[in-house]
KOLKE-798652 format. One record per atom (N, C-alpha, C): x, z, y; atom name; chain. Coordinates in nm, 4 decimals, decimal comma, padded with zeros to 6 digits, always signed. Each point is the difference from the previous one (the first is absolute). Layout:
<rs>
X  Z  Y  CA  A
...
</rs>
This chain:
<rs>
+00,0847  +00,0000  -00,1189  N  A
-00,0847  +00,0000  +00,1189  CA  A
+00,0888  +00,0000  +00,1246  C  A
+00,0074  -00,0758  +00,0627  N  A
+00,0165  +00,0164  +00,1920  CA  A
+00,0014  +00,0924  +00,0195  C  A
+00,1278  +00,0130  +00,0897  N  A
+00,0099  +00,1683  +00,0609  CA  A
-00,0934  +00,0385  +00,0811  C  A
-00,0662  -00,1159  +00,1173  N  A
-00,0907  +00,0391  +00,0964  CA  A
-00,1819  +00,0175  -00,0540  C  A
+00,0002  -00,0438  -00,1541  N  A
-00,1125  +00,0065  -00,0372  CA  A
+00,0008  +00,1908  -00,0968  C  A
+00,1533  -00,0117  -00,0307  N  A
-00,0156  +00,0817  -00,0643  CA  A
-00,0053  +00,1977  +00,1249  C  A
+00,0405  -00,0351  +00,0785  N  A
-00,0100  +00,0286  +00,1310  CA  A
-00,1244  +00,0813  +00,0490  C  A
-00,0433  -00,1327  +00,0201  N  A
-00,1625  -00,0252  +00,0455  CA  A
-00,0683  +00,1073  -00,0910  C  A
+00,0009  -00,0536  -00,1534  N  A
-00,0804  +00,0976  -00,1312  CA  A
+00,0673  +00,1430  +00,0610  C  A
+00,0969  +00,0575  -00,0068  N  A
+00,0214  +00,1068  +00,0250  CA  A
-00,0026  +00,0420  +00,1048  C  A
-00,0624  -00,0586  +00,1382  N  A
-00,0874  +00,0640  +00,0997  CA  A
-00,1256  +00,0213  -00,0426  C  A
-00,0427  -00,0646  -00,0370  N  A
-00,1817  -00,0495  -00,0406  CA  A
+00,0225  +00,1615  -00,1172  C  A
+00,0385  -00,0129  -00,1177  N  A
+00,0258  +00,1751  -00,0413  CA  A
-00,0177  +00,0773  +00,0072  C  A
+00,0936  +00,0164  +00,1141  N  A
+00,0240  +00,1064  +00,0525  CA  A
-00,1402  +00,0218  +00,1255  C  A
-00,0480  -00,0301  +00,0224  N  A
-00,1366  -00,0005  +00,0702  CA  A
-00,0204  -00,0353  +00,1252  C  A
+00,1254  -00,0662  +00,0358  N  A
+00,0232  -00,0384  +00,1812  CA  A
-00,1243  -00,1081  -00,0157  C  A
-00,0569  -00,0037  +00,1342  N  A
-00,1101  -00,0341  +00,0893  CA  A
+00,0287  -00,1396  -00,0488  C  A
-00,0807  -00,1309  -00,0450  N  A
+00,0233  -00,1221  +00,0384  CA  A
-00,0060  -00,0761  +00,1216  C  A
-00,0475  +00,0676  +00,1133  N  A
+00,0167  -00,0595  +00,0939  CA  A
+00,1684  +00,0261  +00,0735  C  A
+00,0627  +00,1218  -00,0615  N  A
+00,1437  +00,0293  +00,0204  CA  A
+00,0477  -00,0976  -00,0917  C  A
+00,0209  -00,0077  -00,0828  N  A
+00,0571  -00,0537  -00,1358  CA  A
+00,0796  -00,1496  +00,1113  C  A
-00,0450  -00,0573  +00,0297  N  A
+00,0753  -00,1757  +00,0387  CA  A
+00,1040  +00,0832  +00,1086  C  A
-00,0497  +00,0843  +00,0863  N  A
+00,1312  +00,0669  +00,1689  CA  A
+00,0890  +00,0324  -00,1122  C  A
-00,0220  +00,1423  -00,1157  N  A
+00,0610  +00,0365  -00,0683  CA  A
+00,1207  -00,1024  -00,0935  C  A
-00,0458  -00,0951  -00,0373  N  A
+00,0584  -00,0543  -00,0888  CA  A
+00,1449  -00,1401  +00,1210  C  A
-00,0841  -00,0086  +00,1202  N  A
+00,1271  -00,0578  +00,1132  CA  A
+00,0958  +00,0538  -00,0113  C  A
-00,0154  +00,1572  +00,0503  N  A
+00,1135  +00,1183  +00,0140  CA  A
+00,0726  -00,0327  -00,1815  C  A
-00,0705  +00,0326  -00,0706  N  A
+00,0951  +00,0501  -00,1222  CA  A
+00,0426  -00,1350  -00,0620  C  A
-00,0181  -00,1240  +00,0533  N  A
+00,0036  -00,1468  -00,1002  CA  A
+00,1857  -00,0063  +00,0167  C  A
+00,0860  +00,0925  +00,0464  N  A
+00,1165  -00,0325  +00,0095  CA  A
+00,0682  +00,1150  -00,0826  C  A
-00,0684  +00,0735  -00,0475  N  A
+00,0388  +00,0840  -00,1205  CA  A
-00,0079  -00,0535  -00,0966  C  A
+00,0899  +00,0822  -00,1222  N  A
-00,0421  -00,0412  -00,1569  CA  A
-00,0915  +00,1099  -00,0345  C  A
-00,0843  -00,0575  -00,1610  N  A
-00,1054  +00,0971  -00,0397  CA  A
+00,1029  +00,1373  -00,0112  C  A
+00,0533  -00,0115  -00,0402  N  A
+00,0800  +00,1347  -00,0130  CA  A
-00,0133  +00,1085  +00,0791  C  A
+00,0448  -00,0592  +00,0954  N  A
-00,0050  +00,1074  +00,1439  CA  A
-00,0859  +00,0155  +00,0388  C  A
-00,1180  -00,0544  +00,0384  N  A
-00,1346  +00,0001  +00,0760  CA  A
-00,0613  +00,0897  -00,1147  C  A
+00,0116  +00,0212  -00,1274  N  A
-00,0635  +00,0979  -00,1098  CA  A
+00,0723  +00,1175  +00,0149  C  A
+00,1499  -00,0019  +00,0442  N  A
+00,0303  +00,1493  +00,0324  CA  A
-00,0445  +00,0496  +00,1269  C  A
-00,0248  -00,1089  +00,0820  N  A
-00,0148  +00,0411  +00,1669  CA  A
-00,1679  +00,0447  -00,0029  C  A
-00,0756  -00,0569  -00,0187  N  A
-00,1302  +00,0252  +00,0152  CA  A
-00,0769  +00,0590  -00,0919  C  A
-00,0814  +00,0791  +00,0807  N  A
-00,1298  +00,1168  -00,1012  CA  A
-00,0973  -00,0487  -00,0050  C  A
-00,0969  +00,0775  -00,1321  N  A
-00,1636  -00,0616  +00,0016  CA  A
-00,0369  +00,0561  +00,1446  C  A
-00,0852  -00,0635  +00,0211  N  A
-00,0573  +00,0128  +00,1415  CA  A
-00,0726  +00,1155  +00,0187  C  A
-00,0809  +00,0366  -00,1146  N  A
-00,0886  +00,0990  -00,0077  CA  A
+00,1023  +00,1767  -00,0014  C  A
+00,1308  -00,0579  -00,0339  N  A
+00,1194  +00,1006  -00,0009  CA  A
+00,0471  +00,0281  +00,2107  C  A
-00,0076  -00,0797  +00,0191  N  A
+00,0603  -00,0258  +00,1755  CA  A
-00,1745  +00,0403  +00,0912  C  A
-00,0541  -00,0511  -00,0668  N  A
-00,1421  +00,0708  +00,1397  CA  A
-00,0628  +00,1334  -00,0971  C  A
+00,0334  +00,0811  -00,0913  N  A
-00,0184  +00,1435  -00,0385  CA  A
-00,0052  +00,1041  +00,1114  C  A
-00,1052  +00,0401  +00,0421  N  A
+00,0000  +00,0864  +00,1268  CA  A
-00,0249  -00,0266  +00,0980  C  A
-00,0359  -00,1276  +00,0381  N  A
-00,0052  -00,0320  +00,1371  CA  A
-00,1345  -00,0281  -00,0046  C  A
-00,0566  +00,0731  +00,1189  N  A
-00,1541  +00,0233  +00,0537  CA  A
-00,0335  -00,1901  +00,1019  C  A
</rs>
């Protein structure tokens, strides 16, 4: 699979917004899957607590 598809699947996952998902995937399309899986959290992990 394509890194940027495989990417993409592991935003979509992880539960980020699809209307984020395309800004998101500009910023990270110059990473490898590698890094962008160590760099980034499920989403539902990053907005925990916030009113």
């Amino acid at each position: 699979m394509e890194e940027n598809k495989k990417m993409e699947k592991l935003l979509r996952d992880y539960g980020y917004p699809e209307k984020a998902i395309p800004r998101l995937m500009r910023e990270i399309s110059s990473m490898n899957y590698d890094r962008v899986k160590k760099l980034i959290l499920p989403y539902n992990d990053m907005t925990a607590g916030r009113s």
